[in-house]
N, C-alpha and C positions, 0 to 999 in steps of 0.2 A: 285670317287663319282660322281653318274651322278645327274640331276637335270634338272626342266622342261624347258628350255629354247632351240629351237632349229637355230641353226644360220649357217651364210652362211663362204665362203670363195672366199678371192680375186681372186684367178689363177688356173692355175695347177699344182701349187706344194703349199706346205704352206709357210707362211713367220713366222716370230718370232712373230708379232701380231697374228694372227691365231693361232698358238700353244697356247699362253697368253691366249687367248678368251677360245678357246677349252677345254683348261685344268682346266679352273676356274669350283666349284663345282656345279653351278648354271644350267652350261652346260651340256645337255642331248643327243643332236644330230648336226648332219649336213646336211645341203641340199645342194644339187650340182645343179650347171645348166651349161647349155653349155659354157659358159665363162673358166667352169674348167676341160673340156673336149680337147683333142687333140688327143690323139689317145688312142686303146685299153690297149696298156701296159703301158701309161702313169696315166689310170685313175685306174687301179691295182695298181702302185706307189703308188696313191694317199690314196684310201680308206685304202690300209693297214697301211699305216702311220697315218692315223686318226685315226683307229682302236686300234694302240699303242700304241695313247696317256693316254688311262683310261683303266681300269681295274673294272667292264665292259667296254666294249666297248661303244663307241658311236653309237646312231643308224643312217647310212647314208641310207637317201631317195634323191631321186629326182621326178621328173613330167616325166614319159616316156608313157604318155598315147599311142601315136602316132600322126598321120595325122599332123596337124600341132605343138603340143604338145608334142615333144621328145628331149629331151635334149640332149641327144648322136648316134647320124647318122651316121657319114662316120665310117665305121665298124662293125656297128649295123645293124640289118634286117630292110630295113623300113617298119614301122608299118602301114594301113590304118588308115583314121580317121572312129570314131566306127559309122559313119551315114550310112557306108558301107555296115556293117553289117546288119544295121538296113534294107534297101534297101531290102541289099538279103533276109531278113527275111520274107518281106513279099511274099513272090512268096516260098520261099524253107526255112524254117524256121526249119527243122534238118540239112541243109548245114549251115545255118547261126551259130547255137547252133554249132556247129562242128568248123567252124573258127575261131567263138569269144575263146574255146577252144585251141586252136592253139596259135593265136596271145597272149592271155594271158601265155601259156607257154614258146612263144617265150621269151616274153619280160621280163619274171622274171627271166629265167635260164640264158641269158645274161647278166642281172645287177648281177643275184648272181656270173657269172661268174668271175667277176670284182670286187664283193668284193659290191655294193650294198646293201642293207639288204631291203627296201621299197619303192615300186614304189607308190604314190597317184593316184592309180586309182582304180576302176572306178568312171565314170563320172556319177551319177541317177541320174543328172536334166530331164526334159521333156523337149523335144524339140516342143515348142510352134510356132517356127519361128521368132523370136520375140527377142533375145538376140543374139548379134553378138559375141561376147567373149565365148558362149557356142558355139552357132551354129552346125557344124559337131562332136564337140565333144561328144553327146547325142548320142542314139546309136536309139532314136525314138521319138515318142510323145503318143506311147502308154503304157502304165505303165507296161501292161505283158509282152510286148517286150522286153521293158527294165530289166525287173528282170528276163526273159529266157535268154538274150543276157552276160546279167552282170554275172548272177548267173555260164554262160558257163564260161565267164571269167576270173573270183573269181579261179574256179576249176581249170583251166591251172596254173594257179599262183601258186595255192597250192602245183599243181604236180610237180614245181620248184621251190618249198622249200621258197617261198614268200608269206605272208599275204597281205590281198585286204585292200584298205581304202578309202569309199563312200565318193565321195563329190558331190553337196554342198548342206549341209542339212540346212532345208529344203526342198530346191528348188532354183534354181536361174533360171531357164528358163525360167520366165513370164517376166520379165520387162528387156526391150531394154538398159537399165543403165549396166556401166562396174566398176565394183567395184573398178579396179583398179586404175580409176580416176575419179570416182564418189563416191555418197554413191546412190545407188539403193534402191526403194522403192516401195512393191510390198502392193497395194491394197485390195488383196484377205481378206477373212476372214478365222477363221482356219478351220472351216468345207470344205473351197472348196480346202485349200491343203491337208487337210488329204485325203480327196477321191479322189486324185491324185495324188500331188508329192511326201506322203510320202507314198507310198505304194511300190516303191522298196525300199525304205530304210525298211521298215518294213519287207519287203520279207528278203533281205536280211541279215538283222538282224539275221532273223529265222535261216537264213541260216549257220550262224556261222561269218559274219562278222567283222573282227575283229579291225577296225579302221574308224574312219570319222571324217571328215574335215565340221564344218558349211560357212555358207554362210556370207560374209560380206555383209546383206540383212537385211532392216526395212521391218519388217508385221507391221504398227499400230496398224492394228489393233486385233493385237494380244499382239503385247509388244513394249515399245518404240524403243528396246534398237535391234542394228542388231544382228541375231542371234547367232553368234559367243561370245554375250556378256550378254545371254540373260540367265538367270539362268531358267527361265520358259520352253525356246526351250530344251535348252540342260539337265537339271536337271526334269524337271516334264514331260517333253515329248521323251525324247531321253533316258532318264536311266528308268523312270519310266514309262511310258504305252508302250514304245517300248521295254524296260526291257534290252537294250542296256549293254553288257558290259565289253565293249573295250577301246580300247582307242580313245580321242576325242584331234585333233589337231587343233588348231586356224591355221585361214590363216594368210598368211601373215601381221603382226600388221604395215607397215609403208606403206600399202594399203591406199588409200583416202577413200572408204568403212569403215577403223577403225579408221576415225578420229573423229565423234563422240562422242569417250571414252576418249579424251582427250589425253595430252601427253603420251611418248612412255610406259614409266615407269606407268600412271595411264593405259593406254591400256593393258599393259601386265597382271598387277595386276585383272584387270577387267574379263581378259577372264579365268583367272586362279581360281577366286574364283568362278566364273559364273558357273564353271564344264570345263573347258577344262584342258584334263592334262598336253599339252605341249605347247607354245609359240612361234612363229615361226616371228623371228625379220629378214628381208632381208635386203643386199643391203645400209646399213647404218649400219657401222661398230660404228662409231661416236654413233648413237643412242644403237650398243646393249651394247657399255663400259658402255653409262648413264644408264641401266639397269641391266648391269653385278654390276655396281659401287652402286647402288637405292635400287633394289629389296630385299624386306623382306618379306619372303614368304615359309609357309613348306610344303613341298611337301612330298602328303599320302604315306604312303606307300601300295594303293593301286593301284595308278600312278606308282610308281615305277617296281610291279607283272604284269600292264598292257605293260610298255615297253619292260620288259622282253622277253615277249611272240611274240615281234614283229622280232627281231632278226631271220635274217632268215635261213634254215636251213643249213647244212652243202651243197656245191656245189664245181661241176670240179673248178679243180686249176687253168685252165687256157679256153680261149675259144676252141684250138687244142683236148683238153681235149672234152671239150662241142663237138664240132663238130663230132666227132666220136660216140655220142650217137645216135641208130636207130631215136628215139622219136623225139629228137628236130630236126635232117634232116627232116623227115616227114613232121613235122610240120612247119619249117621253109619252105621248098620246098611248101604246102597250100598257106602260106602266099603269098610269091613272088609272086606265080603265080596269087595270088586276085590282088595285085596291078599289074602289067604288063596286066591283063586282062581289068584293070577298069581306068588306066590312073591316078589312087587316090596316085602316090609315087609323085606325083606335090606337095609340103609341103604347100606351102606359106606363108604367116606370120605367126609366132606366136602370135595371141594375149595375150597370158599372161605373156609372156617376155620382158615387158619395162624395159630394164637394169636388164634383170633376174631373175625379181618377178614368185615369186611361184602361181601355180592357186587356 
């Protein structure tokens, strides 16, 4: 039995705690992040052993955006960061639309290689210059860029049997705040993100969209509450005038961004009833027991039909497998050659990995 909650794991391999967690009915998914990464046929080990815990399956995602945003590297193609893209976009912007294509293929056929099912990308904030935790992650600062760049993207994914999942909605590229160790707090009123930030997400909504992640972000003046938590963003604006309908994942709840909502367990509850259909507790095993052990909470069975659908599709058994496919050489060969040309395989920090946390 699966159920909304999605959590993490200590290593790379599981222990007897992990298994306990996993297997409890509460438990819907697992995120990965570099911690549980060592090599390509260790992280096969891994997924299919989570995989075997339930019947369905667990849904495993990780953050493999790129640039500095990719959780599994040595093995993996390095991905540019999508400001790259955006770059090229403006001078050659059917080359740009062509490698966003690419590097989104790349990087789903790889995780599904390994047994993966969702990567949390793309990234449709605006790049305003102005938020360091977004920063190169943005693929621009102009909203048709962004939904020509993404929407390339989205498609590569698809073509590797993976679903896309937009974040962070609203917007989080206006305010210089890091949710991760803040709570961000964006001024604007909703007239002036609709005519901007959410207009990829609306595009790509159209587009068949099939996931998003909000923002742990206050609008006041919109709604107290950040939108992750906000039944107005996600319910009257995300399902209904965006007509949204996929599935909606909280970010990370042990973020400083989601302390607002109060403890782990009122956090969790909050963004659940607010409209999110999954919960996503990192990094604090301790906290998701007191929520695996707390939570009373029934989950639709229309969250259930939207998880369903995320699972991704059938892929080579192994990367040997993958590599001999025309497509992904191709396209893997595009990629390399953008980084070796632009000097962008320099990763540098990750910002949204303090001990792991999800973006």
């Amino acid at each position: 039995m699966l159920g909304p909650l999605m959590l993490d794991v200590r290593g790379t391999a599981l222990t007897d705690d992990d298994r306990k967690r996993l297997s409890h009915p509460l438990v819907g998914g697992v995120i990965l992040f570099a911690r549980n990464y060592a090599s390509p046929a260790q992280l096969a080990q891994l997924t299919a052993e989570i995989h075997a815990l339930k019947s369905p399956p667990l849904l495993i995602a990780a953050d493999q955006e790129g640039g500095r945003v990719q959780r599994f590297r040595e093995g993996f193609t390095r991905l540019p960061p999508m400001r790259t893209l955006g770059r090229i976009y403006d001078a050659h912007p059917q080359q740009a639309r062509s490698l966003a294509r690419a590097a989104g293929y790349v990087m789903a056929a790889e995780l599904r290689a390994h047994g993966v099912d969702l990567s949390f990308a793309p990234v449709l904030d605006l790049d305003y210059g102005i938020s360091s935790v977004i920063g190169d992650r943005a693929f621009h600062h102009d909203p048709q860029a962004v939904i020509d760049l993404s929407h390339a993207l989205m498609l590569g994914m698809k073509d590797a049997g993976m679903a896309a999942c937009g974040k962070h909605f609203p917007g989080h590229g206006f305010i210089a705040a890091d949710s991760h160790v803040a709570i961000p707090v964006d001024e604007r009123d909703y007239a002036d993100i609709a005519l901007h930030d959410l207009l990829p997400f609306k595009a790509l909504i159209d587009m068949g969209l099939a996931a998003v992640m909000p923002a742990h972000v206050i609008y006041p003046k919109v709604d107290a509450a950040p939108a992750g938590f906000s039944a107005f963003w996600l319910r009257n604006v995300l399902r209904g005038e965006l007509d949204f309908q996929g599935m909606v994942f909280s970010d990370d709840l042990t973020m400083e961004g989601a302390a607002a909502a109060g403890d782990i367990t009122a956090r969790t509850l909050a963004a659940l009833k607010a409209g999110c259909d999954m919960a996503l507790i990192c990094n604090r095993p301790d906290l998701a027991d007191e929520v695996l052990g707390r939570l009373d909470f029934e989950w639709s069975a229309a969250s259930r039909a939207r998880l369903a659908r995320l699972h991704g599709e059938p892929h080579p058994l192994s990367l040997t497998a993958l590599r001999e496919q025309t497509a992904y050489a191709r396209s893997r060969h595009a990629i390399a050659a953008l980084g070796m040309e632009s000097g962008n395989l320099a990763l540098g920090a990750d910002p949204t990995d303090r001990g792991g946390r999800t973006a």
